[in-house]
Phi, psi and omega in degrees: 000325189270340168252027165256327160006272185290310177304317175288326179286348179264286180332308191304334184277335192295301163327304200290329175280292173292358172296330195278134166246170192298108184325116185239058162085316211224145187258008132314340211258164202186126180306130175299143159257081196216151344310175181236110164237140168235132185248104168328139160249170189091012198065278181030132167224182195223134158286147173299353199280298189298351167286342178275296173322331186304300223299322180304331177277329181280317174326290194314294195296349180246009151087028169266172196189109165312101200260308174218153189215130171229161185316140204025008181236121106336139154222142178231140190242141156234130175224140213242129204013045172066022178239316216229091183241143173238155161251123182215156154280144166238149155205171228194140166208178190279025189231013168165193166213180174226125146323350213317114165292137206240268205213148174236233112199128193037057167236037194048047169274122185226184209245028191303122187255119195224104171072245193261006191236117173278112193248147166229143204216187185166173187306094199322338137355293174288346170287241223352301184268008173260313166313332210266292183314315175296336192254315187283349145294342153300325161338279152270019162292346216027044176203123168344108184222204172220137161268113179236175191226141210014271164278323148194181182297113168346312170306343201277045157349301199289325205275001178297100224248155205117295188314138179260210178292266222314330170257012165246353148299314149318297154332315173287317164297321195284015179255352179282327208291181165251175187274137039255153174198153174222135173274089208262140157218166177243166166271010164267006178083010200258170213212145155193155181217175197276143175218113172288332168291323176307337206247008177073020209289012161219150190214133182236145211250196192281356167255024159081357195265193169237150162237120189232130201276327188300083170293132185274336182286310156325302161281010170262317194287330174305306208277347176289297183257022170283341167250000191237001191072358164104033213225351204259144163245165170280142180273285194241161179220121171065253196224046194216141191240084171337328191286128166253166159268142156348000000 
């Protein structure tokens, strides 16, 4: 009975752990979301006059401040108890606008390097309040839009660029895996995904308790660049999609 227990109390951590998205150190930290775009649908455009009011009435309510302005481009600034500043670009036309992150202080934004790949992460925070900001301009533009955030919707199989069939059928598996899990491409078409089974990733030691070895990023760039030569960049992390162009 105590080593049917045991053996279920082990399976339940194994669960609980990919149920888990991918540790970047800190439960402060958080994959940066950028760009932020919202593209009106339907055809729908926004006038620039009224697309300039949204955003003045939402900057003022949202404790943001228009730091400079030229025809469709903004930079808007926030500081957060006179300690936590941020910068973003905004720009804008009558068919969306776009987000961009500029520059910060102390808000952990960094260059984090993990096994062969750089992830930029920051204060989890800052999703928040970039969210909070792209939905009161959309609000008030009144007009209908889709939000995606950085290069394209996770879901978006065709935008994935490089992959011939056999790697965007991989790409469909890996929207299947549970988390933490990541996708690596090369410009040779070459592909890798997180395989927790290659790397032995979970283990229970003589006090039951757990540990778990497996990086999911570690195991896409290996299986990526075991074919590219050292050519892979990372696609996706969890349920977040990492890549920019070149």
């Amino acid at each position: 009975m105590k080593r049917t227990m045991l053996c279920f109390t082990a399976l339940l951590l194994v669960s609980f752990a990919h149920a888990a998205k991918y540790d970047l150190g800190s439960p402060r930290l958080a994959l940066i979301d950028d760009p932020v775009q919202v593209q009106f649908q339907g055809g729908a455009e926004a006038s620039k006059e009224k697309f300039r009011q949204a955003i003045a009435f939402i900057t003022a309510s949202k404790d943001w401040s228009i730091a400079s302005e030229s025809d469709g481009r903004m930079e808007l600034t926030r500081t957060v108890r006179g300690q936590h500043f941020v910068k973003v670009e905004l720009t804008y036309d009558p068919r969306g606008f776009r987000v961009r992150y500029l520059e910060s202080t102390n808000l952990l934004y960094e260059n984090l390097k993990r096994s062969s790949a750089t992830l930029r992460v920051i204060h989890k925070n800052y999703n928040s309040w970039i969210r909070d900001l792209v939905s009161g301009i959309s609000a008030g533009a009144g007009v209908p839009g889709k939000r995606i955030i950085g290069f394209a919707p996770l879901e978006q199989i065709d935008a994935v660029p490089f992959l011939k069939d056999r790697g965007r059928e991989a790409y469909k598996h890996f929207l299947t895996k549970p988390m933490p899990r990541a996708f690596a491409i090369a410009p040779s078409g070459a592909f890798g995904l997180s395989n927790p089974s290659a790397q032995g990733s979970y283990q229970v030691d003589s006090r039951f308790s757990y540990r778990d070895q497996f990086d999911a990023v570690e195991s896409a760039m290996d299986d990526c660049n075991s074919r590219a030569q050292g050519a892979c960049k990372l696609y996706a992390i969890d349920d977040h999609v990492v890549w920019t162009e070149p």
